[in-house]
C-alpha positions in Angstrom: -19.5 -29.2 -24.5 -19.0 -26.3 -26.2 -22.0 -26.5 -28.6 -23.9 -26.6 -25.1 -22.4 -23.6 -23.7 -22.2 -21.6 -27.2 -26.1 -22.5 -27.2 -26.7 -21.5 -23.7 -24.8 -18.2 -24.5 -27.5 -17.5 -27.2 -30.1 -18.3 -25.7 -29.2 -15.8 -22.4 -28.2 -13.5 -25.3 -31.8 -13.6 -26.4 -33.2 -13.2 -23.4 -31.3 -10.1 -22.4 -31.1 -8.4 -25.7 -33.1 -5.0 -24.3 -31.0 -5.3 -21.0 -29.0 -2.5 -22.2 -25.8 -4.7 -22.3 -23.5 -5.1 -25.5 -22.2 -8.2 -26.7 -18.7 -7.6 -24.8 -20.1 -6.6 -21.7 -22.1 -10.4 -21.8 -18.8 -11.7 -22.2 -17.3 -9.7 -19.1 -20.4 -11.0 -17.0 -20.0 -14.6 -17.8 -16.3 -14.2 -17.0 -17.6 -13.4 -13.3 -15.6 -11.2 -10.6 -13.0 -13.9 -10.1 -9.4 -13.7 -9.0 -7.7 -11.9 -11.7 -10.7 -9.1 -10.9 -9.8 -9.2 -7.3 -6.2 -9.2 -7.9 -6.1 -6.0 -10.0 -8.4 -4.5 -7.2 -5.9 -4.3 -4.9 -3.3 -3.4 -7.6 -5.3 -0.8 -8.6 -6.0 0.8 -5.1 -2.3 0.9 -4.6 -2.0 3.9 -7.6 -5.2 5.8 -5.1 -2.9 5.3 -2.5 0.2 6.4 -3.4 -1.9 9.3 -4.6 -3.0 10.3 -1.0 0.0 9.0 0.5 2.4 11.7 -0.8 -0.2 14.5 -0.7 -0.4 13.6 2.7 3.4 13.3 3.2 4.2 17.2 1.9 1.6 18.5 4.6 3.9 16.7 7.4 6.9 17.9 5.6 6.1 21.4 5.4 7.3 22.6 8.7 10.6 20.6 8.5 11.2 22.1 5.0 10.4 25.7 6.4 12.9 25.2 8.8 15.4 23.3 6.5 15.6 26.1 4.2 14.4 29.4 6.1 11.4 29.9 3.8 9.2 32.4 5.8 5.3 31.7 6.2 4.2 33.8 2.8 6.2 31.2 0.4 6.2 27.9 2.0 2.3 27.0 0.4 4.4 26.9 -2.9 5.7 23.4 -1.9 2.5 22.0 -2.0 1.3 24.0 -4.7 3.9 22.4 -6.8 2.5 19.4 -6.0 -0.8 20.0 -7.3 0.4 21.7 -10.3 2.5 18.2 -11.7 -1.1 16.5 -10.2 -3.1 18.2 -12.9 -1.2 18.1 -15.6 -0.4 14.6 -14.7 -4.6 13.6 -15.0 -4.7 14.9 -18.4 -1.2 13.7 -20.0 -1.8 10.4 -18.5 -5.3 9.9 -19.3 -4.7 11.1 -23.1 -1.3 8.1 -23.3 -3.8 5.3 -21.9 -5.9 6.4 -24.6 -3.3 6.2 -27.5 -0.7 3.5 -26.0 -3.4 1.3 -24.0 -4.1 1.5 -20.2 -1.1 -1.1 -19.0 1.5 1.3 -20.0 -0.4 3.8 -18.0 -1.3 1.7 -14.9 2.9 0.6 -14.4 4.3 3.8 -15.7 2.7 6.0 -13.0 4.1 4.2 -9.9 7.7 4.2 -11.5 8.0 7.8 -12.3 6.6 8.1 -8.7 8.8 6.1 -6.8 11.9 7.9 -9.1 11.0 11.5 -8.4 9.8 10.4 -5.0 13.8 9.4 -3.9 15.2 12.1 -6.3 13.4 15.0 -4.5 15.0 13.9 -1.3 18.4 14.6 -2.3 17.2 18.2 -3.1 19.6 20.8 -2.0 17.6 23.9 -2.1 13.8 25.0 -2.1 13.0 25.7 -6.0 14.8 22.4 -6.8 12.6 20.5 -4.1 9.6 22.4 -5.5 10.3 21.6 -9.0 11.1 17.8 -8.5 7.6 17.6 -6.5 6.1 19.2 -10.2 7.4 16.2 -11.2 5.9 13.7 -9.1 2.9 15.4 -9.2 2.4 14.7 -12.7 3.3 10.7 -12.3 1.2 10.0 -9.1 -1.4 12.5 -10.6 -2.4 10.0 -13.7 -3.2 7.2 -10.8 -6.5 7.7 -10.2 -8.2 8.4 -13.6 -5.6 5.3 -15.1 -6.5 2.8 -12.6 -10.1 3.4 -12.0 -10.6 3.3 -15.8 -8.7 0.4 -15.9 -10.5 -1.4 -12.9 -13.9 -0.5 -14.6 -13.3 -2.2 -17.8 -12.6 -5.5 -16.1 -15.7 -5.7 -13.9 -18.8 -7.3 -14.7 -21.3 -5.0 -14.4 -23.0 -6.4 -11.1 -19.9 -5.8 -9.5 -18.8 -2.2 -11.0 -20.1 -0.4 -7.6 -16.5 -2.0 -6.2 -15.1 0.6 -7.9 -15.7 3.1 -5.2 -13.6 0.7 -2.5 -10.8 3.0 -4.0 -11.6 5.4 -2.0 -10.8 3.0 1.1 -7.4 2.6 -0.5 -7.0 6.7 -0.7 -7.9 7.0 2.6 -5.6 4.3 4.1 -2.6 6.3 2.0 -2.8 9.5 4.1 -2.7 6.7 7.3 0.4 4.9 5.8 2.4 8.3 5.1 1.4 9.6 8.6 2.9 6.8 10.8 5.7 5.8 8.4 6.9 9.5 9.8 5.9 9.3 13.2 8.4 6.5 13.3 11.3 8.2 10.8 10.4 11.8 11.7 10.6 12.9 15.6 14.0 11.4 15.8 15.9 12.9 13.4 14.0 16.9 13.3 15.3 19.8 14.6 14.6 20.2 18.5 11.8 22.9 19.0 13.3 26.2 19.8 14.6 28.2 21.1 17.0 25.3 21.0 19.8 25.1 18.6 19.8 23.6 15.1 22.4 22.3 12.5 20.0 21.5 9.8 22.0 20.1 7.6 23.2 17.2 10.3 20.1 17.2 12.1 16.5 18.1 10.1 17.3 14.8 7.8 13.7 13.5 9.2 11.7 14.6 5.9 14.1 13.4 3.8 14.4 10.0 5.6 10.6 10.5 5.1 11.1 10.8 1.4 13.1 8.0 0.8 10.4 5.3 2.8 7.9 6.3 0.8 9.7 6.0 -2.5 10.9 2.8 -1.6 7.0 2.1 -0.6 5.8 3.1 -4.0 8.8 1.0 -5.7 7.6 -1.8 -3.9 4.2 -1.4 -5.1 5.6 -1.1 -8.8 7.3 -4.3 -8.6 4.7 -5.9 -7.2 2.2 -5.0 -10.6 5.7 -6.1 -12.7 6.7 -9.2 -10.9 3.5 -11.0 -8.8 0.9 -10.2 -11.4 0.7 -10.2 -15.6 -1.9 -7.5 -16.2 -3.8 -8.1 -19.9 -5.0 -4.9 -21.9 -8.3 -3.8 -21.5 -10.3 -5.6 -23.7 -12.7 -2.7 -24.1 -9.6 -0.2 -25.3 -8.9 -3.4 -27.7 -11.6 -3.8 -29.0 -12.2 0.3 -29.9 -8.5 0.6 -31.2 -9.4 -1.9 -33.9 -7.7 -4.7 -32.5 -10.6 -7.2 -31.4 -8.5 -10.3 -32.0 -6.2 -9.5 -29.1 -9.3 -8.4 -27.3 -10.5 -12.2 -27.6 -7.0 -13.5 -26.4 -7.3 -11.1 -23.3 -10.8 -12.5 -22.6 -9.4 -16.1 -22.7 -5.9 -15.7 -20.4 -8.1 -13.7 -18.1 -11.0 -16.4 -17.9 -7.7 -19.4 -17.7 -6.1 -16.8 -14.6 -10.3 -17.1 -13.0 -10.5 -20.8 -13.4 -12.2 -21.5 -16.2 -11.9 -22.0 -19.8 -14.7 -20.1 -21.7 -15.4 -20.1 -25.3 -14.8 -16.9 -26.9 -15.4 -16.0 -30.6 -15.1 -12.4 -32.3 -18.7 -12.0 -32.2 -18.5 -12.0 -28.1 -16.4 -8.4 -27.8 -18.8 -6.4 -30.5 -19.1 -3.2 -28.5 -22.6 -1.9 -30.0 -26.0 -3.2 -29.6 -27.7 -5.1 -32.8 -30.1 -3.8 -35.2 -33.8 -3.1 -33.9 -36.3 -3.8 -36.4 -39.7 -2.2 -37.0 -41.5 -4.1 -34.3 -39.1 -3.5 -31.7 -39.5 0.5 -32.2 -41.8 0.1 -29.1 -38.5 0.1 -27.3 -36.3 3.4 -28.3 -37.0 6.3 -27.0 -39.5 8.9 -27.4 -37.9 11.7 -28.4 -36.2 9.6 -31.2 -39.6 9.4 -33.0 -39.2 13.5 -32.7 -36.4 13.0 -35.1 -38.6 11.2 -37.1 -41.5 13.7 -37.7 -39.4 16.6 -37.9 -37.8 14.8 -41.5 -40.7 15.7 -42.7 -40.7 12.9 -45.6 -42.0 10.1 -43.3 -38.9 8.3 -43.5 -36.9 6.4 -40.5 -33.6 9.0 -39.8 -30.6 6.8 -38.9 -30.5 6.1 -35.1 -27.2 5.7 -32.7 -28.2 3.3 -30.4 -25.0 2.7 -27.8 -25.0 0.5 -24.5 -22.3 1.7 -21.7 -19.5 2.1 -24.4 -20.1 0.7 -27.2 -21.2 3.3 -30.4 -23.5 2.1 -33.8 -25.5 3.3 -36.1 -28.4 1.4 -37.0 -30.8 2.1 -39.6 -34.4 1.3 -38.2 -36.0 0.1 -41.5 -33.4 -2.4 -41.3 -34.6 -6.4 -40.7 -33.6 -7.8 -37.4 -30.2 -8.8 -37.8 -29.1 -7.2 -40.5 -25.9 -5.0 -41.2 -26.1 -1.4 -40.0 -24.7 0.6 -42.7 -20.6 0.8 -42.6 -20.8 -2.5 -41.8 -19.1 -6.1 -43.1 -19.4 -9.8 -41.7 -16.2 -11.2 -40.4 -15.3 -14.6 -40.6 -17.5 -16.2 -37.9 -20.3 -14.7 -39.3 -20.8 -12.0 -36.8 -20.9 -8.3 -37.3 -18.0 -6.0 -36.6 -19.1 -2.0 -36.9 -16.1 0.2 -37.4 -15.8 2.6 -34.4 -15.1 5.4 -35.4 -14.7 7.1 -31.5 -11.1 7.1 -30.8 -10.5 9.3 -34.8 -13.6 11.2 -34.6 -14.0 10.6 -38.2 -17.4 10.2 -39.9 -18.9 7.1 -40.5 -21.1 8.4 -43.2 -20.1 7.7 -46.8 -19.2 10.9 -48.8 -21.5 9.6 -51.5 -24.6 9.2 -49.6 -24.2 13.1 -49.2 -23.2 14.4 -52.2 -26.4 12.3 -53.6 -29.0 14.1 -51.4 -29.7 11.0 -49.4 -28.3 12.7 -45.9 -27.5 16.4 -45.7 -24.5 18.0 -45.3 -25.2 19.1 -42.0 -26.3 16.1 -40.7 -23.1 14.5 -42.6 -20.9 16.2 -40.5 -22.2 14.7 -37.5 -19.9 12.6 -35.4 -21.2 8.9 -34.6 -20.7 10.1 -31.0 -22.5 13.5 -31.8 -25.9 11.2 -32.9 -25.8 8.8 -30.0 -25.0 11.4 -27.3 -28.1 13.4 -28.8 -30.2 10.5 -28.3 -28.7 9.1 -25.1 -29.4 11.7 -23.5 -33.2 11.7 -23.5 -35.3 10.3 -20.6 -37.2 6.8 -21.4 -40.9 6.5 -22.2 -43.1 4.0 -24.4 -44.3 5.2 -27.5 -48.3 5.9 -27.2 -50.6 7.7 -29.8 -51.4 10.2 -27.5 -47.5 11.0 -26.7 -46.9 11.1 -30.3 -49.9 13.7 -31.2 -48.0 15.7 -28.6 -44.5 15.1 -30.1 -45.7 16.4 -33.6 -47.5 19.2 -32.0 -44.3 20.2 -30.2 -42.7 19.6 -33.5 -45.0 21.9 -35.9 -45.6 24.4 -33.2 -42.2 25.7 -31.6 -42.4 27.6 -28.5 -41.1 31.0 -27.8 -38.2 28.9 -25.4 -37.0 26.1 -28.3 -36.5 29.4 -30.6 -34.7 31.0 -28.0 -32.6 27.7 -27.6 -32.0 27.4 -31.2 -31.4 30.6 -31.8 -28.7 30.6 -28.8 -27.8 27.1 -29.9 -26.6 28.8 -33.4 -24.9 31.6 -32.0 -22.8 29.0 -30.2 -21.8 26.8 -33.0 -21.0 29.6 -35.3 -18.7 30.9 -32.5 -17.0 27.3 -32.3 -16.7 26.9 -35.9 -14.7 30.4 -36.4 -13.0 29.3 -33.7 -12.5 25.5 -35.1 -11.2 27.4 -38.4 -9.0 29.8 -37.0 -7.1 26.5 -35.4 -6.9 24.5 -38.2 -5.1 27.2 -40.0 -2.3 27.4 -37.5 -2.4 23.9 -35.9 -1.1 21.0 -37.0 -4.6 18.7 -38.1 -3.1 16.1 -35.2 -3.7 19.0 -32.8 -6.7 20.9 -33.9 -8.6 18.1 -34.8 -9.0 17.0 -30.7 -8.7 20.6 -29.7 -11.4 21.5 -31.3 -13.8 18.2 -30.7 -13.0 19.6 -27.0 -13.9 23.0 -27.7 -17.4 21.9 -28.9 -18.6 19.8 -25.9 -17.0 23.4 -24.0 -19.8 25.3 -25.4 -22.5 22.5 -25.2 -21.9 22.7 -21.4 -22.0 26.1 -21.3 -25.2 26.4 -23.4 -28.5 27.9 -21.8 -29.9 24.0 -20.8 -26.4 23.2 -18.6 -24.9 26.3 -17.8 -26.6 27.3 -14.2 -26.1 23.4 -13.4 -22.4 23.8 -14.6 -21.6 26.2 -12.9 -22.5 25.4 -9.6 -21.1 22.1 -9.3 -17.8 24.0 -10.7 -17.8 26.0 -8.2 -18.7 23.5 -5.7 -15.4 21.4 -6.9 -13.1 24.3 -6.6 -14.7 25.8 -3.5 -14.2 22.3 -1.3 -10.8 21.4 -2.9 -9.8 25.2 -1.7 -10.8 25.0 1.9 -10.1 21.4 2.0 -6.7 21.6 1.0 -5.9 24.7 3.0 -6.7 23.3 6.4 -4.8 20.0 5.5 -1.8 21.3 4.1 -1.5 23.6 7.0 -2.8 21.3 9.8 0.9 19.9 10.9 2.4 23.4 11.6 -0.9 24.5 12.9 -0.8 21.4 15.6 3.1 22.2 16.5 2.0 25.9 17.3 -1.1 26.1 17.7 -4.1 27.4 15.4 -4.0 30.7 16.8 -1.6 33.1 18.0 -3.9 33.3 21.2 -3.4 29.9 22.0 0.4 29.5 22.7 1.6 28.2 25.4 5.1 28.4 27.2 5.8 24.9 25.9 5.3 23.9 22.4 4.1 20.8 21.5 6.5 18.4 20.2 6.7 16.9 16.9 6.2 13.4 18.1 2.7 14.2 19.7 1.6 16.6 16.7 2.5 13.4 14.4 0.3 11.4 16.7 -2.4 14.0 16.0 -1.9 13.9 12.3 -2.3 9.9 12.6 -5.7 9.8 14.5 -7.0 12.6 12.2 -5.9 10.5 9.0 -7.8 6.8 10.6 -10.7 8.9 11.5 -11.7 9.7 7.7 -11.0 5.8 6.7 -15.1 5.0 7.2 -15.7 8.4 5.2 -15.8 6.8 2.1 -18.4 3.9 3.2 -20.4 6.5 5.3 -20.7 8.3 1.9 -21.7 5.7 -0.5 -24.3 4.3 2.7 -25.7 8.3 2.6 -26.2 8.6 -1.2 -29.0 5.8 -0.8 -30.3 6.8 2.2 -33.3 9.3 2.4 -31.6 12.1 2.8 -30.4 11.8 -1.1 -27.4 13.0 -2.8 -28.4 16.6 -2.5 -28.5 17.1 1.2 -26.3 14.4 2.1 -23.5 16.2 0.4 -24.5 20.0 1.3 -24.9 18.2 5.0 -21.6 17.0 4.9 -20.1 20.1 3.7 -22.0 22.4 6.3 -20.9 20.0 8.9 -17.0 20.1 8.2 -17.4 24.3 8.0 -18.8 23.8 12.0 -15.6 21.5 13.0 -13.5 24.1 11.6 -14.9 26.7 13.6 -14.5 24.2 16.7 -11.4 23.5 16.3 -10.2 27.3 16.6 -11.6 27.6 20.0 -10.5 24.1 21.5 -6.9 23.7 23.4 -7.0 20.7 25.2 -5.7 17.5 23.2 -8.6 15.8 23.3 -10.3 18.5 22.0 -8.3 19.0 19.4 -8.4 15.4 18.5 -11.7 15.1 18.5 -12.4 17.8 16.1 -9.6 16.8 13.9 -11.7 13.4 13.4 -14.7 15.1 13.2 -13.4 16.9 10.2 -11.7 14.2 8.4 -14.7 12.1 8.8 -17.2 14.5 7.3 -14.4 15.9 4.9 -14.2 12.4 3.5 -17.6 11.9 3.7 -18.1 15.0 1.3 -15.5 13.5 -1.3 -17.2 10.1 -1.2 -20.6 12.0 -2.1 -19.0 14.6 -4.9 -16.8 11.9 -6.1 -20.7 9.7 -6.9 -23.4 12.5 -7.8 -21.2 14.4 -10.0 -21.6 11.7 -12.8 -25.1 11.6 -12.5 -26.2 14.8 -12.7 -24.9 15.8 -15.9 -26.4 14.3 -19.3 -24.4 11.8 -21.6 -23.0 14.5 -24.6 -21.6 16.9 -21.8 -20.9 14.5 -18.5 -17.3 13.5 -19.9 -16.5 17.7 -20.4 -18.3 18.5 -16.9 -16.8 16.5 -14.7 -13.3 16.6 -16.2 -13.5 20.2 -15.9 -14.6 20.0 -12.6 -12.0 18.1 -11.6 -9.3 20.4 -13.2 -10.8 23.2 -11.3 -10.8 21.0 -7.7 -6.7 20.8 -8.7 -7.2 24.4 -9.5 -8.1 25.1 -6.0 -5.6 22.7 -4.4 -2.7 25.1 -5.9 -4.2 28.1 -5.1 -4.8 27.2 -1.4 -1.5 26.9 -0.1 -0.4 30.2 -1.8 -3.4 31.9 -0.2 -3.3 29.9 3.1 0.7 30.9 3.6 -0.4 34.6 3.2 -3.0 34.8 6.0 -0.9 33.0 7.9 1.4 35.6 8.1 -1.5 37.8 9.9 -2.6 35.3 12.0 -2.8 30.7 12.0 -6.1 30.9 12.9 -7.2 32.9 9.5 -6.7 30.1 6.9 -9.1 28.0 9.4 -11.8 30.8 9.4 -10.7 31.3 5.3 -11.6 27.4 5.0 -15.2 27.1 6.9 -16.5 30.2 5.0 -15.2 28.4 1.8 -17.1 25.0 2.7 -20.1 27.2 4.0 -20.2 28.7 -0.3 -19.5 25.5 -1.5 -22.6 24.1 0.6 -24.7 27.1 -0.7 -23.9 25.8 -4.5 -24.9 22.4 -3.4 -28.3 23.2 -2.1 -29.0 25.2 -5.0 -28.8 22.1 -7.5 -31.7 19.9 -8.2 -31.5 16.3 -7.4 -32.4 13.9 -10.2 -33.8 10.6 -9.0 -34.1 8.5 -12.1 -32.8 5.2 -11.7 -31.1 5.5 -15.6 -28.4 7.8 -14.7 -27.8 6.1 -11.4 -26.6 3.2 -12.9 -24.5 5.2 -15.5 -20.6 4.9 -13.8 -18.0 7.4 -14.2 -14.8 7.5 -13.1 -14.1 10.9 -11.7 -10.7 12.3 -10.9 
């Protein structure tokens, strides 16, 4: 039986050899989208919503707080702004330890440290000390999202990888959960509106009561990872730490935990594609036969040919199935490649170079370097036609390639001063990454990226900005109204504000399905998002001028609809427009700049509302309206390659 199925496997193997797939990610596809794959789904969406779940909770705290401690309108935006702070931080530290320690120790570390500084901040007895313990869980439920949707992606098969965006269901349903969890623990035990009068210390115990439910929720969802389910590495982070053997156990326990019993050998987690030989040239890309005229000697140039993560370098002149260079058969006869990705060292042998046989500068090209150069270029079939063109190109530079070299040059002398001037003072652990970063900085700031770059930066910061200011503000403004004009004689209570705050959070749920149906839909990625935007700057506006409470509630959905709707889209183009050596540096970027934003709103937002509450609602459509501007001035690409290129974004 399994002679059958290890002949069956070759045979599909064969079959699918051009599909674009590496050996590993066969071996995910045969292991299906079983139980274990469901299983960690849900797991998973619990880390995207604790993560809206406690943004959502310090907007409803906010006024309580105020009143708790006397913190006047200018200052209170610093207790979300703490928040955001520890969130950004917490996407980068926890993102570099599932790199180095694995993604498990990641995916159950976050929810701890959230659920600790979750119950720890409710026992704070002043404002700085509540600020600083929300830094904190900032920077635990900030590593969530990036942990578990990395995580999640490595376990799908890739028919099933566009599951990945029901996250965003789970993020949504966390601002639900935190917004009737204090309708229930909230109204009753809050100061009375005033001018009534208020012990807070006996009776304002509602946000802290608040505190405590949610940190119990998110210790719950901590034990239930620990306890109910036995979460096995990634194979993919296995496989390129070095450790393929317990990549091939993972594959196994999680094929036993689906059902089935597959037959898995070292040679089924290789990462990187096989040698091509000379008759299969028809299939690489165009612009890699460039490389080829522009050596000048009629040689083959050594070619990085990659599927979705995997990293090789194969030497074209090389029989089909033969070693690429750096290469050794292990015991099953199969190929193992050393990766060099995770050390950024060069694969190249130091005495291929000091022979002549590759120069220096090409020598000190990472293996990521090559296949990023060459992954980046649009598909075509070679043609004699295309390549007379390609050596003309080649022989005759135009005024624009000199221009881009010549910038091109100024750049990487810049980053190597720079890259010097580190490793002096740095320790080589340090500089080494530091400056790897540093160099995919300037390649997205170079002439070919920058105007693309820095729109959608812009864009990023520009919703996350007016975004955040209306939500973080949104409770108070619902107590008291959004504007000064619109007081009345009675306040609102806290209990019907709360209900306000729950219908707004259900009404973006379908947000994140209306935006994945939109980004397919004729109206493209493009306008759906700019449409969006526009659309969420209009309900703002609205909801200034409306006073009745069905008004208001209609609005409030309104915007959390389209609001969510304009994640969903941002959250799926951004990957796509950006090419493979400088998507990784873009959108992280991006996204450090969206947190950015979500620290400077409050702070801002607090300020104007010292003028007036209506101000930081004004402040937040014009911001959406710029950020809509950026959008439409971006140019869509349709090509069917990068759409099926996934990147988690966070």
């Amino acid at each position: 039986m399994p002679d059958l199925e290890q002949q069956s496997r070759d045979v599909h193997a064969s079959d699918n050899c051009h599909d674009g797939r590496t050996p590993l990610d066969r071996t995910i596809d045969r292991i299906g989208m079983g139980s274990y794959q469901w299983t960690l789904l849900s797991l998973c969406g619990f880390g995207w919503m604790a993560d809206n779940m406690w943004i959502q909770a310090i907007a409803i705290i906010l006024p309580r707080v105020q009143q708790h401690y006397s913190v006047p309108d200018s200052y209170i935006g610093a207790l979300s702004s703490s928040m955001f702070a520890g969130m950004m931080f917490g996407a980068i530290g926890w993102g570099t330890c599932s790199d180095l320690l694995g993604r498990s120790a990641a995916f159950n570390a976050t929810l701890f440290f959230t659920a600790l500084f979750g119950l720890v901040a409710s026992f704070a007895n002043s404002f700085t000390t509540l600020c600083v313990t929300l830094f904190f869980l900032g920077s635990a439920v900030g590593g969530s999202m990036p942990t578990d949707g990395t995580l999640l992606l490595e376990h799908m098969p890739k028919e099933k990888q566009y599951l990945v965006t029901a996250l965003s269901v789970f993020f949504s349903f966390g601002a639900v959960l935190s917004a009737v969890v204090a309708l229930i623990v909230v109204p009753k035990n809050s100061c009375p509106p005033s001018p009534l009068p208020c012990n807070p210390e006996l009776q304002n115990k509602g946000w802290q009561y608040l505190l405590i439910s949610l940190g119990l929720i998110t210790l719950s969802m901590f034990l239930a990872r620990m306890v109910f389910f036995r979460l096995h590495e990634s194979p993919r982070y296995l496989v390129h730490a070095g450790r393929p053997h317990e990549a091939v156990k993972s594959l196994q326990m999680i094929s036993r935990f689906n059902g089935s019993d597959l037959s898995i050998e070292l040679g089924d987690v290789i990462d990187h594609h096989h040698p091509v030989s000379e008759g299969e040239t028809s299939q690489l890309h165009v612009d890699k036969d460039v490389a080829r005229v522009a050596n000048g000697d009629g040689q083959s140039a050594p070619l990085a040919i990659a599927g979705k993560s995997g990293h090789e370098e194969v030497d074209e002149t090389s029989p089909l199935g033969s070693p690429p260079r750096g290469s050794s058969p292990n015991a099953s006869g199969s190929t193992l490649v050393a990766d060099y990705h995770a050390t950024r060292e060069n694969p190249t042998p130091l005495d291929r170079v000091e022979s002549g046989e590759i120069p220096h500068s090409e020598s000190s090209k990472t293996i990521e370097d090559v296949e990023e150069e060459n992954d980046d270029k649009e598909d075509a079939p070679l043609n004699p036609e295309r390549t007379e063109q390609v050596q003309s190109r080649v022989r005759q530079p135009t005024d624009r390639s000199r221009a881009r070299v010549s910038f091109a040059s100024t750049f990487s002398r810049k980053s190597e001063k720079t890259a010097s001037r580190l490793i002096s003072v740095l320790p080589r652990w340090l500089a080494d990454p530091l400056c790897a970063w540093m160099d995919r900085v300037w390649m997205v700031l170079s002439p070919e990226w920058l105007r693309t770059t820095l729109l959608v930066w812009a864009a990023w910061c520009a919703m996350s900005l007016a975004y955040t200011m209306f939500n973080v503000f949104l409770p108070k403004l619902l107590e008291s109204g959004s504007s000064s004009l619109s007081l009345v004689a009675k306040p609102k209570s806290i209990e019907d504000s709360l209900w306000d705050v729950v219908v707004f959070t259900i009404g973006g749920c379908p947000g994140a399905i209306l935006g994945a149906y939109l980004i397919e839909s004729r109206l493209g990625r493009r306008w759906s998002l700019a449409g969006s935007t526009f659309l969420t700057a209009l309900l703002c506006l609205v909801f200034v001028r409306v006073h009745t409470t069905l008004a208001v509630r209609l609005t409030t959905v309104g915007i959390s609809l389209s609001a969510t709707t304009m994640w969903a889209v941002l959250y799926g183009w951004t990957p796509e427009i950006f090419g493979t050596k400088v998507r990784g540096t873009a959108c992280g970027i991006a996204s450090a700049l969206s947190r950015i934003g979500g620290m400077v709103a409050p702070l801002v937002g607090g300020m104007l509302l010292v003028i007036d509450r209506s101000i930081p609602v004004y402040t937040s459509a014009v911001t959406f309206v710029i950020a809509g501007l950026c959008v439409l001035l971006l140019k869509e690409d349709n090509s069917p390659r990068k759409r099926n290129e996934r990147l988690v974004v966070h």
